[in-house]
C-alpha positions in Angstrom: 80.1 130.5 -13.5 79.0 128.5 -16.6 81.7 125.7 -16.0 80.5 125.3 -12.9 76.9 124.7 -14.7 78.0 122.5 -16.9 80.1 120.5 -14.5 77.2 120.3 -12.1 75.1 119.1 -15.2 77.1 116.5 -16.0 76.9 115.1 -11.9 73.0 114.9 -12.5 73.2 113.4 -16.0 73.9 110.2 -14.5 72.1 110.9 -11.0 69.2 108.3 -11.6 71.7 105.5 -12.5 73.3 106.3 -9.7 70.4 106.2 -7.4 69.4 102.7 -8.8 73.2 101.0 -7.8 73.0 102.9 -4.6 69.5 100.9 -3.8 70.6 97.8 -5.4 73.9 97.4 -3.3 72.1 98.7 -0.5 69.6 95.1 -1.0 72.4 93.2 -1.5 74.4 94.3 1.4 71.0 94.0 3.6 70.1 90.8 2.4 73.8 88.6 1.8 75.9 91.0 4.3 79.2 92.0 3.3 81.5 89.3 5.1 80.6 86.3 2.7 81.3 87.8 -0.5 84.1 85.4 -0.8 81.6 82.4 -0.6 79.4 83.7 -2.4 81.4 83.8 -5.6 82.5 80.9 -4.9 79.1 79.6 -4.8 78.3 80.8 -8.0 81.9 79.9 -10.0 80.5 75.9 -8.7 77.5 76.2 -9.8 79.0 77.6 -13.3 81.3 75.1 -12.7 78.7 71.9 -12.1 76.7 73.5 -15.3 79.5 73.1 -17.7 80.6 69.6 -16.6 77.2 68.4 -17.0 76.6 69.4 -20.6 80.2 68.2 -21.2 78.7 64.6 -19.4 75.8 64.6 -21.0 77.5 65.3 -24.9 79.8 62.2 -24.0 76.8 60.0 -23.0 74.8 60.7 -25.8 71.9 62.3 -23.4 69.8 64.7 -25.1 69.6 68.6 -23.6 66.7 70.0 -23.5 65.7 73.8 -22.8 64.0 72.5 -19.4 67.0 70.9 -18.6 69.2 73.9 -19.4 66.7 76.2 -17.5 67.7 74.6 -14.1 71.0 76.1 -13.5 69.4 79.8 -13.1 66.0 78.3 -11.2 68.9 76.9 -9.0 70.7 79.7 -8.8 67.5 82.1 -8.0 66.6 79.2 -5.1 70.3 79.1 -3.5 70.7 82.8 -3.0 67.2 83.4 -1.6 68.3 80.2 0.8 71.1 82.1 1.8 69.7 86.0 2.1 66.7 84.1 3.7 69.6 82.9 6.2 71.1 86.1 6.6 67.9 88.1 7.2 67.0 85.3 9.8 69.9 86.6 11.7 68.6 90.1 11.6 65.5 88.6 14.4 67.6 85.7 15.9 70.9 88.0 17.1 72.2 85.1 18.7 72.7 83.3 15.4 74.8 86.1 13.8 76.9 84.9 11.9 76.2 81.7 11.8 73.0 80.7 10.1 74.2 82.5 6.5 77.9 80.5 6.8 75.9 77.0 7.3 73.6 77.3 4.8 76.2 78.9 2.2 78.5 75.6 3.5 76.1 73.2 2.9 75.4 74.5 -0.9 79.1 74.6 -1.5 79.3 71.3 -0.4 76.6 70.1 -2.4 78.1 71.7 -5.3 81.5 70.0 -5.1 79.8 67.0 -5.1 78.1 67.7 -7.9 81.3 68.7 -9.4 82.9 65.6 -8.8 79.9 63.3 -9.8 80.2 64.5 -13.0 83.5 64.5 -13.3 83.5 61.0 -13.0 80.9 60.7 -15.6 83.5 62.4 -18.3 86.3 59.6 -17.0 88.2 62.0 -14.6 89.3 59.3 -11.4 87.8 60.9 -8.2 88.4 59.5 -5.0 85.7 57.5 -3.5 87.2 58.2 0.4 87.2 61.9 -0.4 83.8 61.9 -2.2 82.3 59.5 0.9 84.1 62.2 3.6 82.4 64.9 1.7 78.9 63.2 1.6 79.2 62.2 5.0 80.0 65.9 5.9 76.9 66.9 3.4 74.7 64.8 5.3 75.3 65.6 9.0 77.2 62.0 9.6 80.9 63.8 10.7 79.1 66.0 13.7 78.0 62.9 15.2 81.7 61.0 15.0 84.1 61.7 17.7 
């Protein structure tokens, strides 16, 4: 009888942590869904990605970094993924959208990313083709839906 005690003891010893996750991945999974995840961390290796290229560009060009530069990449960060849980709860009231208003707005800030990417590759002396960086732009921008 006492092992059972202490084994049911040691379940609740952790039972508030536990509750805590359990309501955090129950707001993530409500607000991002569970069929992006992919995207998502892709998302956020970019925007990792963009950050350390642009301290890399601006050490090469001599540009000073300040703290409210530096503080842009989480701002950013905070403003994408309420973009894209504001997109996926939108879907919640629109059913007809399902699916697809999460997708294109996650799209469109991967895009932007990679550009980012690539602009700043360039700026550190890394050759980046100007037909793929235009395509991509033109994509960005909305041009390619209206091209047959």
């Amino acid at each position: 009888m006492e092992y059972i005690l202490v084994l049911f003891e040691k379940i609740i010893a952790g039972f508030d942590v536990k509750i805590m996750l359990g309501l955090a991945w129950s707001a993530l999974v409500y607000l991002f869904g569970t069929g992006q995840s992919e995207a998502i961390i892709a998302l956020f290796f970019l925007i990792l990605v963009d950050w350390v290229f642009g301290l890399a560009a601006a050490k090469k060009t001599g540009q000073e970094i300040t703290s409210a530069k530096f503080i842009r990449t989480p701002i950013k960060m905070a403003v994408y993924f309420t973009l894209i849980a504001s997109a996926h709860v939108s879907e919640y009231g629109v059913p007809m959208m399902a699916g697809f208003l999460d997708e294109t707005m996650t799209a469109g800030l991967i895009i932007t990313e990679l550009l980012s990417v690539f602009e700043k590759s360039g700026k550190l002396g890394f050759v980046i083709p100007k037909r793929l960086l235009n395509q991509l732009e033109e994509f960005r921008d909305g041009a390619l839906s209206d091209k047959k």
